[in-house]
C-alpha positions as CSV (number, residue, x, y, z in Angstrom):
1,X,-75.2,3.9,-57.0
2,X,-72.4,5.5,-55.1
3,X,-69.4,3.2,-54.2
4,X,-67.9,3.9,-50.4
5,X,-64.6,5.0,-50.7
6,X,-61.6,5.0,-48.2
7,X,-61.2,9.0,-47.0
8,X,-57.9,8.6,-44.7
9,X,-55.9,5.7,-43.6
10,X,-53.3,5.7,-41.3
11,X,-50.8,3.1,-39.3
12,X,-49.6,3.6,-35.5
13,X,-47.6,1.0,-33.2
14,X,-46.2,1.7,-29.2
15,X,-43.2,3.3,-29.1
16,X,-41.0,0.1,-27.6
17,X,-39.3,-1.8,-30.3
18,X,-37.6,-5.0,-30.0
19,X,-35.9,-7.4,-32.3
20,X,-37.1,-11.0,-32.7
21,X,-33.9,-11.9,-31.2
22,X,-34.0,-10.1,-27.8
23,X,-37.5,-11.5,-27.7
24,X,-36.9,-15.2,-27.9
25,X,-34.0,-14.4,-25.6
26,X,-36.9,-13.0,-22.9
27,X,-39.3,-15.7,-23.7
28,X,-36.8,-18.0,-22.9
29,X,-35.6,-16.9,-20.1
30,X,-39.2,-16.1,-18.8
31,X,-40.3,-19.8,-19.2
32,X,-37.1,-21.3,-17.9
33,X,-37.8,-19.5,-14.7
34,X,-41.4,-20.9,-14.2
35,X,-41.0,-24.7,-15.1
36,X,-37.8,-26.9,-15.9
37,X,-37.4,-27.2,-19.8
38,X,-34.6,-28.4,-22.0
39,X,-36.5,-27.1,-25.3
40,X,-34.4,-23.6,-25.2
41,X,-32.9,-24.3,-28.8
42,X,-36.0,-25.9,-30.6
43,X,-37.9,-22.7,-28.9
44,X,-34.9,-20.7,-30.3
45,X,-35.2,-22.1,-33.9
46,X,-39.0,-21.1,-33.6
47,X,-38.9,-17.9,-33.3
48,X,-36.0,-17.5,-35.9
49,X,-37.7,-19.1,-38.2
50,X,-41.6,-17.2,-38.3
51,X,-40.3,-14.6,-40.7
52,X,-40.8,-12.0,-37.9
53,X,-37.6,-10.0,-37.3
54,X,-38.9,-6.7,-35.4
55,X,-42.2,-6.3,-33.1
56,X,-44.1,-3.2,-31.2
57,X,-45.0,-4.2,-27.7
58,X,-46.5,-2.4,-24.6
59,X,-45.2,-4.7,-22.4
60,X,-41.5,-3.5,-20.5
61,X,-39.3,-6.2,-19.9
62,X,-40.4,-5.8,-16.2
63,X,-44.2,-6.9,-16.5
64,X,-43.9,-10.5,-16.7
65,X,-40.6,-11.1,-13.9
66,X,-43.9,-12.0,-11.9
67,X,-47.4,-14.0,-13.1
68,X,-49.6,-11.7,-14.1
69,X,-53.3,-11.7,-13.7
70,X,-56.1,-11.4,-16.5
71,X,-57.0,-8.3,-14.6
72,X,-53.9,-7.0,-14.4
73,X,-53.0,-7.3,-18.1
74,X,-56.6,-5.9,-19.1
75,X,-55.6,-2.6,-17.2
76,X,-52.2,-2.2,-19.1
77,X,-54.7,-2.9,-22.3
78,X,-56.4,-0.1,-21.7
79,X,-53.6,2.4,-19.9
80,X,-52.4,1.8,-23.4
81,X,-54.7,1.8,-26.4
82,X,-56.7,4.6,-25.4
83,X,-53.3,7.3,-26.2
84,X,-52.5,4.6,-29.2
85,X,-55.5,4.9,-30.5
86,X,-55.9,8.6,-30.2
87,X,-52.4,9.2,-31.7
88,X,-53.5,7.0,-34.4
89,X,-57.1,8.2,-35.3
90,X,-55.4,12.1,-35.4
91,X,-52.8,10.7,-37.6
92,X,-55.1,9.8,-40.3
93,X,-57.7,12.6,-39.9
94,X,-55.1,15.1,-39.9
95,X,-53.3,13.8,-43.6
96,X,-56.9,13.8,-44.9
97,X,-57.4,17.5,-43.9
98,X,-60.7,16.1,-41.4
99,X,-61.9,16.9,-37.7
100,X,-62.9,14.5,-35.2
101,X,-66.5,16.2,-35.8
102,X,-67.0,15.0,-39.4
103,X,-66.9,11.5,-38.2
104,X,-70.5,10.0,-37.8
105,X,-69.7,6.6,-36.9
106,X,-66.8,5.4,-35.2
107,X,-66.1,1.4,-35.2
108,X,-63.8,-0.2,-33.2
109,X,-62.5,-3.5,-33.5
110,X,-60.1,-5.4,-30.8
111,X,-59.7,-9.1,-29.7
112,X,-57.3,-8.1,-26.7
113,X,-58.6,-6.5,-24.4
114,X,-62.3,-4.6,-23.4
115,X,-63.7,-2.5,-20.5
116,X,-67.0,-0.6,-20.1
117,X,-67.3,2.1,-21.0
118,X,-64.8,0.5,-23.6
119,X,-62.5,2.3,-25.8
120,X,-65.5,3.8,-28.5
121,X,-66.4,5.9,-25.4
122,X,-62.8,7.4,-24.2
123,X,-61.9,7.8,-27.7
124,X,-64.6,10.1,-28.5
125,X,-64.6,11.8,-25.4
126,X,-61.0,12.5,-25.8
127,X,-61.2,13.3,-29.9
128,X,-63.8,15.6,-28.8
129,X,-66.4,13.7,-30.8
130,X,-70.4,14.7,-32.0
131,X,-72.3,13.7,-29.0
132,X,-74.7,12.4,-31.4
133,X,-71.7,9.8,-32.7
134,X,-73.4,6.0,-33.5
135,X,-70.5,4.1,-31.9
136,X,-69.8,0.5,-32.5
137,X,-67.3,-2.5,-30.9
138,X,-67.0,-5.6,-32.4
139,X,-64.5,-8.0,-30.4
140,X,-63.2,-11.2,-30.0
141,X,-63.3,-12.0,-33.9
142,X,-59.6,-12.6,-34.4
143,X,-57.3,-11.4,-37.2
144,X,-60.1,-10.8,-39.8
145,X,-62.1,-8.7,-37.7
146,X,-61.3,-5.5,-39.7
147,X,-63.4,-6.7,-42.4
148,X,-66.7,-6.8,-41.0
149,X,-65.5,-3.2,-39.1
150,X,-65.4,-2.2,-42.6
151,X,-68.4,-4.0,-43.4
152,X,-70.0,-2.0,-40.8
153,X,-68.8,1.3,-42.1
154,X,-70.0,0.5,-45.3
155,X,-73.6,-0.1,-44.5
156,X,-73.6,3.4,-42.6
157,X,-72.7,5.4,-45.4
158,X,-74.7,4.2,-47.9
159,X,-77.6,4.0,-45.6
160,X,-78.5,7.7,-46.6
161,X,-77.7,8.2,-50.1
162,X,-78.5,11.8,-50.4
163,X,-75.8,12.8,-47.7
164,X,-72.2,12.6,-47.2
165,X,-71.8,10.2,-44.1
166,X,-68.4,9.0,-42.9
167,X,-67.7,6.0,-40.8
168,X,-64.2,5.5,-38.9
169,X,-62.9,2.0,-38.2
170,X,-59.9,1.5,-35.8
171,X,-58.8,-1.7,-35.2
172,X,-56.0,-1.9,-32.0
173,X,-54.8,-4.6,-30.6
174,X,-52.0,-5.4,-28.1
175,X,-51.2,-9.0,-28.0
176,X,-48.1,-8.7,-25.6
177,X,-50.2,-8.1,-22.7
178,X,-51.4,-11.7,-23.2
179,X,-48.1,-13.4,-23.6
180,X,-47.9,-17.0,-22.1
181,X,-44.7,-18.8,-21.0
182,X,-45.0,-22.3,-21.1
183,X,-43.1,-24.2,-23.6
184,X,-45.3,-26.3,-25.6
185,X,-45.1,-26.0,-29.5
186,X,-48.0,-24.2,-30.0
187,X,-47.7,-21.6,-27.5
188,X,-44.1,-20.9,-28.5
189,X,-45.4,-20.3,-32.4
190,X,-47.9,-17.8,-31.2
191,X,-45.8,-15.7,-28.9
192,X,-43.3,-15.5,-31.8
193,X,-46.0,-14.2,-34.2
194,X,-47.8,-11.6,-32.1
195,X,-47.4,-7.9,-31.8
196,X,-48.9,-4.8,-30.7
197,X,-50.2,-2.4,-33.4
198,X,-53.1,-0.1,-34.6
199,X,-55.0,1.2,-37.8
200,X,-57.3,3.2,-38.9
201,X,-59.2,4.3,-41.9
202,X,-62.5,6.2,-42.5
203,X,-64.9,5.5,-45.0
204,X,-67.3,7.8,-46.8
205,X,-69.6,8.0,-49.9
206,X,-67.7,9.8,-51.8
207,X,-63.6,9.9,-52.5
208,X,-61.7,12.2,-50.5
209,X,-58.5,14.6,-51.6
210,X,-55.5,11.2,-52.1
211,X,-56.4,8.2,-54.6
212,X,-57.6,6.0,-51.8
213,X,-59.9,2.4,-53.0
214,X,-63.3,2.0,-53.5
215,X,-64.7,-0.8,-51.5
216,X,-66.3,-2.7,-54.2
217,X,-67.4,-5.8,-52.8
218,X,-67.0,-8.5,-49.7
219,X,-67.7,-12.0,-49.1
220,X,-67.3,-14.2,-46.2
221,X,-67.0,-18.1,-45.9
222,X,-67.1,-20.3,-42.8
223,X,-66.1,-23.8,-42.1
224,X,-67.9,-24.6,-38.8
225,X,-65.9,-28.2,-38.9
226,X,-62.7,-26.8,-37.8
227,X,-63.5,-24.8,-34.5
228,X,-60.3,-26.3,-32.9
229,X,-58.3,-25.3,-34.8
230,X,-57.4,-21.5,-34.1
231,X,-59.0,-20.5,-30.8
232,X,-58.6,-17.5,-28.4
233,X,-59.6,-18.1,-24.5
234,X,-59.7,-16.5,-21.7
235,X,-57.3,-18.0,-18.8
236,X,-56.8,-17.1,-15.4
237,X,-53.5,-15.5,-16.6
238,X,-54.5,-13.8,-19.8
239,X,-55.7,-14.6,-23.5
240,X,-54.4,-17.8,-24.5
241,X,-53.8,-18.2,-28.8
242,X,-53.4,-21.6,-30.0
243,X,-52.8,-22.1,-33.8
244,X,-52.7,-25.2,-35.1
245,X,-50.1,-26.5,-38.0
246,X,-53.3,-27.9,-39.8
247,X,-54.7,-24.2,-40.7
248,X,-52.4,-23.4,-43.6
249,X,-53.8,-26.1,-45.5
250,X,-57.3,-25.9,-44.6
251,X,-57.1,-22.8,-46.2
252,X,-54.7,-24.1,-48.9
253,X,-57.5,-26.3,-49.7
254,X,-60.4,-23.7,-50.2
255,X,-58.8,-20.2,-50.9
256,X,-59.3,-20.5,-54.6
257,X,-62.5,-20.9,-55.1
258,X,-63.2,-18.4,-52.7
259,X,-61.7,-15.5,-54.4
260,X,-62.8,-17.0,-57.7
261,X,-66.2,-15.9,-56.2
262,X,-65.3,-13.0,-54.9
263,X,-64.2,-11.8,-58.2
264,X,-66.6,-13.6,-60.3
265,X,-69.5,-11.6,-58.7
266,X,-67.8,-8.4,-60.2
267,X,-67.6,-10.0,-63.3
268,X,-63.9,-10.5,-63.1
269,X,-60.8,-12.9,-62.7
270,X,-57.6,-13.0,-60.6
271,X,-55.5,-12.0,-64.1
272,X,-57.7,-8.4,-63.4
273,X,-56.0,-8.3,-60.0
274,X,-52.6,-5.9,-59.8
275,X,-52.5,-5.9,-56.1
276,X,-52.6,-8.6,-53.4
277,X,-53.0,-7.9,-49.7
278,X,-52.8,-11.4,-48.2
279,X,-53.1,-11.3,-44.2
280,X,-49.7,-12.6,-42.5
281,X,-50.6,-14.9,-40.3
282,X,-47.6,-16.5,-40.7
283,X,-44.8,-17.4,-43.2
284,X,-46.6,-21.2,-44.5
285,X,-50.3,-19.3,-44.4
286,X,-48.5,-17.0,-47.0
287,X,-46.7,-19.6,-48.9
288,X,-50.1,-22.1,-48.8
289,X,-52.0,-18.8,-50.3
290,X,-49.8,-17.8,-52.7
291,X,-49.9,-21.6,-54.1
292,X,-53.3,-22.0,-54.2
293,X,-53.5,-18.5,-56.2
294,X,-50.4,-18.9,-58.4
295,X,-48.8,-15.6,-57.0
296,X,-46.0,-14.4,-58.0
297,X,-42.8,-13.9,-54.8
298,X,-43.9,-10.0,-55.8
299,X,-47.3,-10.2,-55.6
300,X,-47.1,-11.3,-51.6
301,X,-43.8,-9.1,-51.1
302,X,-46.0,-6.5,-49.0
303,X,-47.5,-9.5,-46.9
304,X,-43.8,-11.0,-45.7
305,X,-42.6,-7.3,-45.5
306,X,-45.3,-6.6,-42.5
307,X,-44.7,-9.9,-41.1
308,X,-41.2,-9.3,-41.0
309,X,-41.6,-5.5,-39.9
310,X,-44.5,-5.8,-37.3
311,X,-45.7,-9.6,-36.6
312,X,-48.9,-10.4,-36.6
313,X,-51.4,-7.9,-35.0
314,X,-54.6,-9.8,-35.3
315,X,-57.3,-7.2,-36.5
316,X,-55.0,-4.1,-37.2
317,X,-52.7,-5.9,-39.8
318,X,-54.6,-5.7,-43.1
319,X,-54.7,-2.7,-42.7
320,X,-50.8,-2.1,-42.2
321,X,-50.7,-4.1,-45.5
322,X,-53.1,-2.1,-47.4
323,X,-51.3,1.5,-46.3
324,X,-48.2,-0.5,-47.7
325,X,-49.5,-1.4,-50.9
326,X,-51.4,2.0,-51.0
327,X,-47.7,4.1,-50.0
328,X,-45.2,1.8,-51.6
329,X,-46.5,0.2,-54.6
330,X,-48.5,2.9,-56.1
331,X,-51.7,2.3,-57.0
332,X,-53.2,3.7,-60.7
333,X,-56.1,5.0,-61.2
334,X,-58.7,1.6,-61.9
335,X,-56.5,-1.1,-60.4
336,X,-58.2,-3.7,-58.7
337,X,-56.8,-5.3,-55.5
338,X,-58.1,-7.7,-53.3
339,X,-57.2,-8.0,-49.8
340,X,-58.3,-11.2,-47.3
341,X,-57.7,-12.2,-44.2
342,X,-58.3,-15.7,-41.6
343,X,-59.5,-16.2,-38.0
344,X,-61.7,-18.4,-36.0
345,X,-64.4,-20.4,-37.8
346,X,-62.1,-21.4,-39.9
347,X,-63.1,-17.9,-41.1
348,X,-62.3,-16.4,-44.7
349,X,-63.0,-12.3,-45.6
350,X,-62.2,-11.1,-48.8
351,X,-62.7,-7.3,-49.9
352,X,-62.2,-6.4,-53.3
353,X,-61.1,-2.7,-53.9
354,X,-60.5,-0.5,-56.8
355,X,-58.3,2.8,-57.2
């Protein structure tokens, strides 16, 4: 049976880039201005410390002199990830030598923002799309939402065997539209972890012309106990994150076994593993994974280099990992790579992929 391959792959963010400096310095200031605080320096040693040094946002250092209403931040959501999002899906179909009109399905995956018609309908309107394009949105899934995008994509093209299918995924979101100002711990590790970004990549059933993976096999494991403790709701003023310190362990605690699984059901073991795309939630997540998998400091090198380079991006940032792994560390011919990522549940997706 055919294996789905990755066809094209590419990585796009806004154009506005800030350090993590000026941004703690606008936060600050910000929150200051709308309640009385005397937590500037802890909020300071916050955001020094997330392992974030640069972030993408769409937000001018105008937007938020004033409150800003849900309403008002959706519209700059989509002002701005419809052009994004075009800019990124030509990126990628261009490098792979595609049109817009070889794509049969077209997948997109956000936790930011969301009108109707939503982003799957401007986007192929604009990318002069098929009008017989299956289109497909899957929100408000969190930072592991690529993997059932790619889940998705998966099951289309290997739905008819005896054609070539293809099935693009983009997965954009903007978290700096949803910024909150108050100064409570939580909310001041969120807003130094967040940043605007999109990716792309388009599946098919067979390989296309560059040594792109295989998608070889998923799994998925949910702890309904711990709901609480990374949640995503809708406020009067925005999307508000809260991530609590507890979430590193909890998956700490079950991370082995489930790539032990993963594996296992290809008949293989972490030693068969050369490359490990870990999703950056943040710097302990990282360091509580790499533990519980006895990784190497080289093997989740690409993970604090997009953390450092980009922030998190919810749904888009596997993706910037695996272009980084796929551009940067060369991939041979057979390696095996797995690449997981963490959300709301407590949620673990795992992909394994081979060159």
């Amino acid at each position: 049976m055919t294996v789905p391959a990755i066809q094209a792959l590419a990585i796009g963010v806004p154009d506005a880039r800030y350090t993590q400096a000026e941004i703690a310095e606008y936060f600050i200031n910000i929150a200051s201005r709308r309640q009385v605080t005397r937590r500037a320096r802890a909020m300071r040693t916050i955001f020094e410390r997330a392992g974030v040094s640069w972030r993408h946002f769409v937000t001018g250092d105008q937007f938020f002199l004033e409150e800003r209403s849900t309403a008002a931040r959706n519209e700059l959501y989509m002002r701005e990830a419809v052009p994004l999002g075009e800019a990124t899906i030509r990126r990628g179909l261009d490098a792979a030598g595609l049109a817009p009109t070889d794509i049969d399905d077209l997948i997109i995956v956000s936790c930011t923002g969301f009108s109707t018609p939503g982003l799957d309908l401007q986007l192929a309107a604009r990318l002069g799309m098929r009008p017989d394009l299956r289109r497909s949105c899957i929100l408000s899934m969190g930072c592991y939402g690529a993997f059932p995008g790619l889940l998705r994509a998966q099951q289309s093209v290997s739905s008819a065997p005896d054609q070539e299918r293809r099935a693009l995924v983009l997965a954009l979101e903007l978290c700096s539209v949803h910024m909150q100002f108050d100064d409570s711990t939580e909310n001041v590790v969120t807003s130094a972890l967040f940043g605007d970004g999109a990716a792309m990549a388009v599946i098919g059933s067979q390989p296309g012309t560059i040594n792109y993976p295989r998608l070889v096999r998923s799994a998925t494991r949910c702890d309904y106990t711990t709901f609480e403790h990374m949640t995503f709701t809708i406020s009067d003023t925005g999307f508000r994150m809260y991530l609590s310190s507890y979430v590193p362990e909890l998956l700490g605690a079950q991370i082995g076994s489930f790539v032990d699984d993963l594996l296992a059901g290809a008949g293989l073991t972490r030693s068969d593993v050369t490359h490990w795309g870990i999703h950056p939630g943040g710097v302990p997540i990282i360091d509580h994974v790499q533990r519980s998998l006895d990784l190497t400091d080289a093997q989740v090198a690409v993970s604090h280099h997009i953390l450092n380079e980009f922030g998190n991006m919810p749904s888009a940032t596997i993706l910037f990992v695996l272009d980084y792994i796929q551009r940067c560390n060369k991939p041979q011919p057979h390696d095996y790579g797995v690449l997981m990522a963490f959300g709301p549940g407590l949620t673990m997706e795992g992909l394994l992929v081979q060159w």
